[in-house]
C-alpha positions as CSV (number, residue, x, y, z in Angstrom):
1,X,18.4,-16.5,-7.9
2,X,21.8,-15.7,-7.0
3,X,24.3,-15.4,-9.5
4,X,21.7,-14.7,-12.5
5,X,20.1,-11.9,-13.8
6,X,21.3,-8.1,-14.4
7,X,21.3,-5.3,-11.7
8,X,21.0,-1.7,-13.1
9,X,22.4,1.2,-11.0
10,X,20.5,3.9,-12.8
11,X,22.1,7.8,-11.9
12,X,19.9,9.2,-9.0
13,X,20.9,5.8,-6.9
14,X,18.1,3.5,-7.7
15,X,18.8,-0.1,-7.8
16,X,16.8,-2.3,-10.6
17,X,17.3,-5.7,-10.3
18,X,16.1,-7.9,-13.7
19,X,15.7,-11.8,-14.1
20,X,17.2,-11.7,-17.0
21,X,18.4,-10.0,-20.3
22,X,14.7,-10.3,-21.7
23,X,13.2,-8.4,-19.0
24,X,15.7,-5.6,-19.1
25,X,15.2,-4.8,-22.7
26,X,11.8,-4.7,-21.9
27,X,11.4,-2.3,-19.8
28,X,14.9,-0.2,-20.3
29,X,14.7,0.1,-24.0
30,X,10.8,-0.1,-24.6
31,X,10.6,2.3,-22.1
32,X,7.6,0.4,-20.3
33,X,6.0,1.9,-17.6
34,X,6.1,-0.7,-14.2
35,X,3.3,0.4,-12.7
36,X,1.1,-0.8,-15.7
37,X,2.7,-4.5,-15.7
38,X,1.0,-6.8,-13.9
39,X,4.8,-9.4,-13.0
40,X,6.3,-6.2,-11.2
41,X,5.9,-5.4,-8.1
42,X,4.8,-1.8,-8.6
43,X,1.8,-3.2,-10.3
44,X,-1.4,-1.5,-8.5
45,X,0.7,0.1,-6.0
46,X,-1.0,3.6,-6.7
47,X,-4.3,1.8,-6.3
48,X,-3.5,-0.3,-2.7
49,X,-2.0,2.9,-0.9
C-alpha cells in the first residue's frame, strides 16, 4: 500500500502507520485503546506473551 495512507511520528519516536484518514481519527481523536481492537496488531498481544 505504498503511496496511501497517513504515518504519524508521535513525540517519544514512535512511528504509527494508518490505512487511511478513517482509521486515524479513530484511534488519534477517540482516543481508542489498540490493544482492545481486534484489526490491530496489538490485539491480544498481552494475552499471547
Amino acid at each position: 500500500m505504498h503511496g496511501t495512507g497517513l504515518l504519524l511520528v508521535r513525540r517519544d519516536g514512535a512511528l504509527n502507520w494508518f490505512c487511511s484518514r478513517r482509521c486515524f481519527v479513530y484511534m488519534t481523536k477517540h482516543k481508542k485503546d489498540s490493544r482492545r481492537i481486534k484489526w490491530t496488531s496489538f490485539y491480544g498481544k498481552e494475552r499471547r506473551a
